[in-house]
Structure formats: C-alpha cells, structure tokens
C-alpha positions as CSV (number, residue, x, y, z in Angstrom):
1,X,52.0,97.0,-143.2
2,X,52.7,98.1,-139.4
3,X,55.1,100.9,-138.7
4,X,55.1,102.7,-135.9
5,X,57.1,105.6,-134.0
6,X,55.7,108.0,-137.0
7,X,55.4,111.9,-136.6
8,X,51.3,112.4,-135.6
9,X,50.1,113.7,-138.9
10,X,48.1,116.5,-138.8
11,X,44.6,117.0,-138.4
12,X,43.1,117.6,-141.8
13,X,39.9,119.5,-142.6
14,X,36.7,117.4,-142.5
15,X,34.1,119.4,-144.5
16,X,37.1,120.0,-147.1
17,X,37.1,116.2,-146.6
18,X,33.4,115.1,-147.3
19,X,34.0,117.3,-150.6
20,X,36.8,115.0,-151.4
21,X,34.7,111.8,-150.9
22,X,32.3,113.2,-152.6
23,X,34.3,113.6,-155.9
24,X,36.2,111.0,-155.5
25,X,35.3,108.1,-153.3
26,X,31.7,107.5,-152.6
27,X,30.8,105.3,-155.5
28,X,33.3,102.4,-153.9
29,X,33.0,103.6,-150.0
30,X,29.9,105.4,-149.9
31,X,30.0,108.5,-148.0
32,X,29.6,106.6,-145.1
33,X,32.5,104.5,-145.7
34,X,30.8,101.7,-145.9
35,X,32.3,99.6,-149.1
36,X,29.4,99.3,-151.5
37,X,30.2,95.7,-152.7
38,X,32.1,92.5,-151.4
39,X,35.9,93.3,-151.2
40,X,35.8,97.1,-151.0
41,X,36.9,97.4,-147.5
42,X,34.9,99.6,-145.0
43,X,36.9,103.2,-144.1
44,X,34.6,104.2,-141.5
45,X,36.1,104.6,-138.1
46,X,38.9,103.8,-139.3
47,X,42.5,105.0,-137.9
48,X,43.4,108.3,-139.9
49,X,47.1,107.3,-139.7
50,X,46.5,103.9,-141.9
51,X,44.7,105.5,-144.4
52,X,47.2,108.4,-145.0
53,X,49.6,105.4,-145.3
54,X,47.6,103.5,-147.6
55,X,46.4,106.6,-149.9
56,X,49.9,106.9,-149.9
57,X,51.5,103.7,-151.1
58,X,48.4,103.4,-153.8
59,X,49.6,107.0,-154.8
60,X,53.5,105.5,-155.3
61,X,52.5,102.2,-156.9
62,X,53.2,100.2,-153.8
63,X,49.5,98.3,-154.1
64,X,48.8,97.0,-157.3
65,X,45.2,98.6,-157.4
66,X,44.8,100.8,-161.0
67,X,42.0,102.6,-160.4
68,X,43.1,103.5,-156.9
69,X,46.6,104.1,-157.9
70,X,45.2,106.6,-160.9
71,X,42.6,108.0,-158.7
72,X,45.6,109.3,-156.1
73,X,47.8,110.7,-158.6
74,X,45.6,114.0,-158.6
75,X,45.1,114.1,-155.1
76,X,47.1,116.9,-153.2
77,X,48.7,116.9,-149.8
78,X,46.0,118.5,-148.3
79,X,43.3,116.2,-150.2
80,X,44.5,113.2,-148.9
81,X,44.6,114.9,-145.0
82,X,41.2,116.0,-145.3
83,X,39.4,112.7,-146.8
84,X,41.4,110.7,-144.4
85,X,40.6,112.7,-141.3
86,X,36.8,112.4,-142.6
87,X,36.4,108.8,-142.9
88,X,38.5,108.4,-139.8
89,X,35.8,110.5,-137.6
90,X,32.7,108.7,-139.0
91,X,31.0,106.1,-136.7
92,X,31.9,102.4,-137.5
93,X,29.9,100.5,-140.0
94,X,27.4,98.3,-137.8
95,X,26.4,95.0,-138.1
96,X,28.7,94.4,-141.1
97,X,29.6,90.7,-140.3
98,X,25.6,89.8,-139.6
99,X,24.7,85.8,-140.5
100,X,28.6,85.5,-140.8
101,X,30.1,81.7,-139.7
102,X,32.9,82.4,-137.6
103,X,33.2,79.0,-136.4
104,X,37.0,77.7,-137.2
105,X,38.3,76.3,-140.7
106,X,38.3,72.2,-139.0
107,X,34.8,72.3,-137.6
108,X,33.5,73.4,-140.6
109,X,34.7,70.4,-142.2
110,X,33.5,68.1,-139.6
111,X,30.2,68.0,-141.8
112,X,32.3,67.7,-145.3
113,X,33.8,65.0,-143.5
114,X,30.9,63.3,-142.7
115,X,29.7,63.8,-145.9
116,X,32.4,62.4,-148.2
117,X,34.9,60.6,-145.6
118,X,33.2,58.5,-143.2
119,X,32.1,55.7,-144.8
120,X,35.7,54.8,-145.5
121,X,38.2,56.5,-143.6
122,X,35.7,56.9,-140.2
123,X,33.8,59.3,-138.7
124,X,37.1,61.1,-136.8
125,X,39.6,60.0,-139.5
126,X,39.9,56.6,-137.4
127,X,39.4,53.7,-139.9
128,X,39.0,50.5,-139.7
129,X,39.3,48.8,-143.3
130,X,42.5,47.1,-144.0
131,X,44.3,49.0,-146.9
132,X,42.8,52.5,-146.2
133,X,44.6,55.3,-144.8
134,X,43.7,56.7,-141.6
135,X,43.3,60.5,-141.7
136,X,43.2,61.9,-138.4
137,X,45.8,63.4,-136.9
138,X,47.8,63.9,-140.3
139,X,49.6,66.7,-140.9
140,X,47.5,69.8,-142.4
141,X,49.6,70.9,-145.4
142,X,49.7,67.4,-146.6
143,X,46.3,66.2,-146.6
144,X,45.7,70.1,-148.3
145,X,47.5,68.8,-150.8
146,X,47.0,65.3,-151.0
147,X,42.9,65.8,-150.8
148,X,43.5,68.3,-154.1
149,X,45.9,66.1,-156.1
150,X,42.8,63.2,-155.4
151,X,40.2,65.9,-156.9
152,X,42.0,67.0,-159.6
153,X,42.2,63.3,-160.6
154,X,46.8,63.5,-159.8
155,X,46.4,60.7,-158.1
156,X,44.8,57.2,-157.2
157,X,41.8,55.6,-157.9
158,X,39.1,57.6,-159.9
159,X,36.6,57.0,-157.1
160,X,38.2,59.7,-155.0
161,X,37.5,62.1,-157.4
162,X,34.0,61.1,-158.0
163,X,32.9,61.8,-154.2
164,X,34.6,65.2,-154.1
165,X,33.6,66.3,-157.2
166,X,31.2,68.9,-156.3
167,X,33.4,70.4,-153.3
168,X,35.3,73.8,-153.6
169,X,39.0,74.1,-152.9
170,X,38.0,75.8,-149.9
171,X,35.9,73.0,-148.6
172,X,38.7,70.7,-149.4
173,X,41.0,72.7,-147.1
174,X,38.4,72.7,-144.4
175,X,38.1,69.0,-144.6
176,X,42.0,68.5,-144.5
177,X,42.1,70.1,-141.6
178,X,39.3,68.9,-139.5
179,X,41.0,65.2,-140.0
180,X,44.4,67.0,-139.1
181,X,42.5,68.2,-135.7
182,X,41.5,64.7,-134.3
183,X,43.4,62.1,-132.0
184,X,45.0,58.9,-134.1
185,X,44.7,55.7,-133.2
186,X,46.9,52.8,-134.0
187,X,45.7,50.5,-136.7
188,X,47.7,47.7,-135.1
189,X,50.6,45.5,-136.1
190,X,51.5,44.4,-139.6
191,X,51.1,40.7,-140.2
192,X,54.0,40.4,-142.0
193,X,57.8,41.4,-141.8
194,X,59.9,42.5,-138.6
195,X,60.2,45.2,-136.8
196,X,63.7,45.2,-135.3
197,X,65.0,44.8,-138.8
198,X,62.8,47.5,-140.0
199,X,64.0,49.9,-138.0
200,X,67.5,50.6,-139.5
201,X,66.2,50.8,-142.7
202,X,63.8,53.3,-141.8
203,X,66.7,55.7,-140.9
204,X,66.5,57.2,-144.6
205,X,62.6,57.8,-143.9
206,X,63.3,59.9,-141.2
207,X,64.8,62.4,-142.3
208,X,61.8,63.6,-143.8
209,X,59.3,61.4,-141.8
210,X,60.3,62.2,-138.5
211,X,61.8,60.3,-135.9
212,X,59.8,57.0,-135.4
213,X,57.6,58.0,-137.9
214,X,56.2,61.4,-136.5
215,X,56.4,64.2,-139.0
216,X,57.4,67.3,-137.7
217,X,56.7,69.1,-141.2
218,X,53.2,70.2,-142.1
219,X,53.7,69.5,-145.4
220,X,55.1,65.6,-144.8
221,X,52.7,62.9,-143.6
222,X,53.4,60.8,-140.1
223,X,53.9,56.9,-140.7
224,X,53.8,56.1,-137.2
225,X,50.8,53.8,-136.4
226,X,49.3,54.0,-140.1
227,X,47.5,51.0,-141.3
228,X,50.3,48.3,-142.8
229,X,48.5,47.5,-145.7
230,X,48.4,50.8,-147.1
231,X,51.8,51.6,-146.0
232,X,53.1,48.5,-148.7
233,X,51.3,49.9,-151.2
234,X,52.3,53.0,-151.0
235,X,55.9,52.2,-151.1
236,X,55.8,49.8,-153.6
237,X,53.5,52.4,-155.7
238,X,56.9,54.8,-155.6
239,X,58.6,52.3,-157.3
240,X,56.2,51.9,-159.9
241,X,53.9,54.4,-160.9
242,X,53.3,57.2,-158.4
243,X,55.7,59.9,-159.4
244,X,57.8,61.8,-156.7
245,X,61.7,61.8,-157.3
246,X,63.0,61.6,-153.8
247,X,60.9,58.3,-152.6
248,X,61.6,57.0,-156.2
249,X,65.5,57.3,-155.2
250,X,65.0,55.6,-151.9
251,X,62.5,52.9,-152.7
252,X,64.4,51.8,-155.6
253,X,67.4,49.3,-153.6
254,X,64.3,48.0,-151.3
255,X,63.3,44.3,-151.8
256,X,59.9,42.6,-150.6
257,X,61.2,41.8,-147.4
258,X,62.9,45.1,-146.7
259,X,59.3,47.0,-147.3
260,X,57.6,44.6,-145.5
261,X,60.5,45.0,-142.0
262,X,60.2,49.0,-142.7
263,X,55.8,48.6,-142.7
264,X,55.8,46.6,-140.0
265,X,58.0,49.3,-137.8
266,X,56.4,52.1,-138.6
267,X,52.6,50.0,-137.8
268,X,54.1,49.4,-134.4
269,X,55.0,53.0,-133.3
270,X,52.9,55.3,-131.6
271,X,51.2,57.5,-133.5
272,X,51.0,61.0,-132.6
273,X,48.4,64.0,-133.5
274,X,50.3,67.0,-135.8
275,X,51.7,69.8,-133.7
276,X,51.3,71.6,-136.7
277,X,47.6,72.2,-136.7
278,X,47.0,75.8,-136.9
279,X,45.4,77.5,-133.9
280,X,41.7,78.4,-133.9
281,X,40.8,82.0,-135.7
282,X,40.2,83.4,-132.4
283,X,43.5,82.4,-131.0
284,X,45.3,83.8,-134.4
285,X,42.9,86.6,-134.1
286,X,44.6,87.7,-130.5
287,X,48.2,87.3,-132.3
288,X,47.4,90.2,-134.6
289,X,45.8,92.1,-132.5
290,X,48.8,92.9,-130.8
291,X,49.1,95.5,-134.0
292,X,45.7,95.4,-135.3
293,X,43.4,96.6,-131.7
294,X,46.3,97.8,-129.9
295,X,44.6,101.2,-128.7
296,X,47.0,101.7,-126.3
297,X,50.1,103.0,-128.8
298,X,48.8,105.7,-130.7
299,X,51.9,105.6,-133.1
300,X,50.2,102.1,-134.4
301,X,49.8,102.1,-138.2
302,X,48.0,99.0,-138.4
303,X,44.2,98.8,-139.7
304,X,41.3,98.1,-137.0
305,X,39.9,94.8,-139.0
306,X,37.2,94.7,-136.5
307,X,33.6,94.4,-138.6
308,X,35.7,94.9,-141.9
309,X,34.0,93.3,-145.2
310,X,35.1,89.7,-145.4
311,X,35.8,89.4,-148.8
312,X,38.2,92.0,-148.7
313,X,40.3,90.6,-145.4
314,X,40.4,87.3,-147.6
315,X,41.5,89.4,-150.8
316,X,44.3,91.3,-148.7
317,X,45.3,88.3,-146.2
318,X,46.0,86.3,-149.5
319,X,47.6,89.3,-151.2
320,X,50.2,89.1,-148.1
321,X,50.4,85.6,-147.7
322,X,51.1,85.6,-151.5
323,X,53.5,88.2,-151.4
324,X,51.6,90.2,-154.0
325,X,51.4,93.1,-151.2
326,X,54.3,95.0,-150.3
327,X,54.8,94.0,-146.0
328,X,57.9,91.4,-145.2
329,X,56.1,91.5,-141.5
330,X,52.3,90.4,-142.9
331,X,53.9,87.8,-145.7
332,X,56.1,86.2,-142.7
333,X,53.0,86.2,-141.0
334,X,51.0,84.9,-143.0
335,X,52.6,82.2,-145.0
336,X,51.8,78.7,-143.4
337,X,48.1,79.9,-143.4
338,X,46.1,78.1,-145.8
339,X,43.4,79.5,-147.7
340,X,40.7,78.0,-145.2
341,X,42.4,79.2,-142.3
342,X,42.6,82.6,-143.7
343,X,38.8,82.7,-144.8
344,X,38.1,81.7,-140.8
345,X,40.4,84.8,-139.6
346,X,38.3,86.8,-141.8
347,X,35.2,85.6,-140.9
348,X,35.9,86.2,-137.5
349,X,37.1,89.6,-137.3
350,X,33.9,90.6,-140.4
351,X,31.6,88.7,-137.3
352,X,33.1,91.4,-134.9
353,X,31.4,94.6,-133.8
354,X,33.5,97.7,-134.9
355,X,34.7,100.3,-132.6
C-alpha cells in the first residue's frame, strides 16, 4: 500500500524496542531482522513509517496473516513505536539475494524452449512444418494459457502433454513468454482459397483478432501470417470438437470454401510481434521504484524491496495481483503480470544490495 502526506510519526524508543523483538518477533525476524525462513520478509533497514503501517493493518485484520494478526492485538501504542523504530535503525540484511537468477522471465525460457519446442515449432518460435503453429511473436497471455490447457491434457494431441510433462507452471510461463518475445515470420501463402474474398468474411474475426489479423489483446492470439494449414484446422476444429462458445457461434454458417478464402487472408498479412510483451524486470523494477526507492519524499509509505527475501516479494506481489491484499493502487498494478514475470521482479530486487 503507498500513502503519503502522513503526519511524521514519532520516534519510538529503541532499547524499549529490542525488548519488544525480543518477546515477540525474533523467532520469524531474528533480532537482526533478517527473516529466518523463505517468505518471512527481512525488517532490517527498513522504513519505520511502513512498518507502523503494516503492524497496523495486521493489528485491524486488514492482512490476512493469523499469527501476525493475533500477535498485534496485545501490542500497545508505544510497543509498536518502539519495535518499529528498532528494526528501522538496524543495518540492512547483506547479501540476501546471493546465487539469485535475475535474468528476465523470456530468457529463462530460451533453454525450456530449446528443450521442448524446437524440434517442432523452431528454435525462435519460427517453424517450418506445414500444419504446426508458429509461436513467436504470439501474444503472452494466450500462449500462458494455451501451453497449460496442452499440459493439463485440455487440449490437442496427447503428445504435447508428454514433452511437458515434467515442467512447472512457472517454467511453462517462462516459455510462453520467451516465444512471445521473438520476431515472426510469415509462413507464406495458403495454397488454397482467395484472399479478396476472405477478407470480408474475416470482419467477424476482427473484432477479437485484430485488424488484419494482429491481436491487440494479450490474452487473443494474432492470425496474421500463421501457417494456413493449421489455421483450417483450427477453424474447422471449433465446429467440431474444440469447445469455446464464441468461435463455435461464428464458425458455425462457414462452408469449406469460406474457411479456406478466410485462411488464405489471414496467411497473406503481415505478421506482427505482440506489443503486449511485458517489459524486462528491470524496466518494471524502475516503474515501482517511483514509490518503492524514492528517498527523496520522506512522507513515502512504501517498502524499500531492495535485498528483500524472494519468496516473500512472490507471496505478497501475488497476494496483490490476486487481490487477496488490501491496495486498489498494487492490484491495478499488478494485474496483467503473470506469475513468471512476477517471480523475475522478485528476483531482481532479492539480487539487489540493500541500503
């Protein structure tokens, strides 16, 4: 949650403090507010304002933590000054993010990719094989979900689940979006049907397939340039057996020759990469840290998240995301981010050194 404009709270007793963590805290934060385990954040360092906010919203039911929320219910004014103002003047944790991989969500599925992908759909997503899909450039929410629906056996052939069988939902988000991350390339035209005709019937398509077959949302794949082949079966799969209630409704009046004019306009357009693909963590990470390292406003409420445990900025990133934590500004934030993406932000502010 980020507030600002707050009255400067006042400075509580340290020693009075320690006491408190003593009694209280240093099981989970250690008294050098270090969390003892994965997911208990680090307090160290951190700004006194925040943690009177939080102690505070734990102490009203506003997280859903029970011990936390129990723990703060016999805490007194002056307890929760004095513990705050003595984590806040400890030295940061160091080298918390050590061995961390901060490299962004699509690289590390560049070696997923290679792993599971390539020997069908190319090395960059690019394929060559008649009848199979090219990847790259997709858009990112769709392959999310189109990759899981494939592992979880929703959909197609059983050999797509055999090769991921072994990956995480994780991995499978960092693989979607490594193929979302690379340049298409035109499979070339469709051998049959024409694609003047094609292109008045495809006016239905684009309202959710974009103009010309470029998507615009993250969550609907781009037709434009796909390979022609796979683009008749698909259609002609809605009318069958593949289960999705808008493209049964608008497949269902199309002859042979109508899906063949509609492939072979969307095989001749252009195809173009998502503009959808999120930015790297880095470039997300300078978004928050408008709130987040802005030493410059002391009214900030934000967290420093600077060399903070990774597991936790996952837990409470999700949490907001999620909108299991009380913040309409983090959730609004926070929502297109995929699981992957949010797992790279972590791990590059955990990989950070704290101040």
């Amino acid at each position: 949650s980020v507030q600002s404009g707050a009255a400067k709270p006042s400075r509580g007793d340290v020693a009075a403090g320690k006491a408190v963590a003593e009694r209280d805290c240093r099981s989970c934060h250690g008294l050098d507010g270090k969390g003892a385990a994965p997911a208990i954040p680090h307090l160290a360092a951190q700004r006194e304002r925040y943690l009177l906010m939080a102690l505070a919203e734990y102490k009203e039911n506003k997280r859903p933590h029970a011990a936390l929320r129990d723990l703060t219910k016999h805490l007194t004014d002056a307890d929760t000054r004095n513990v705050a103002a003595y984590y806040a003047g400890l030295p940061p944790v160091k080298n918390g993010g050590k061995g961390i991989d901060a490299s962004p969500a699509h690289e590390r599925g560049k070696a997923l990719a290679a792993k599971y992908c390539a020997k069908c759909h190319g090395d960059d997503g690019n394929t060559k094989t008649p009848g199979t899909p090219s990847l790259a450039g997709q858009q990112p929410h769709y392959l999310i979900a189109a990759i899981q629906e494939y592992h979880q056996g929703e959909r197609g052939t059983g050999t797509m689940k055999f090769v991921m069988r072994g990956s995480t939902k994780l991995e499978l988000e960092q693989l979607a979006l490594f193929f979302a991350s690379q340049t298409p390339v035109s499979r070339g035209p469709a051998r049959a049907g024409d694609a003047a005709k094609g292109e008045p019937l495809s006016a239905v398509c684009g309202g959710c397939h974009g103009a010309r077959g470029v998507s615009a949302d993250a969550a609907t794949p781009s037709l434009a340039g796909q390979d022609p082949q796979y683009l008749f079966r698909s259609i002609k799969a809605y009318r069958t057996s593949r289960q999705h209630w808008g493209m049964q409704r608008f497949v269902r009046g199309l002859g042979e020759n109508d899906i063949d004019n509609i492939v072979a306009y969307y095989a001749s357009q252009k195809p173009q990469a998502a503009d959808t693909v999120p930015s790297s963590a880095q470039e997300l990470a300078a978004k928050c840290n408008r709130c987040h390292d802005d030493e410059s406003n002391p009214q900030m409420v934000a967290p420093k998240m600077n060399g903070q445990d990774k597991d936790y900025l996952v837990m409470a990133l999700r949490a907001y995301r999620d909108d299991k934590r009380e913040s309409t500004t983090m959730h609004r934030m926070s929502v297109p981010y995929s699981n992957a993406l949010i797992d790279s932000i972590a791990s590059w502010y955990a990989s950070q050194p704290a101040k």
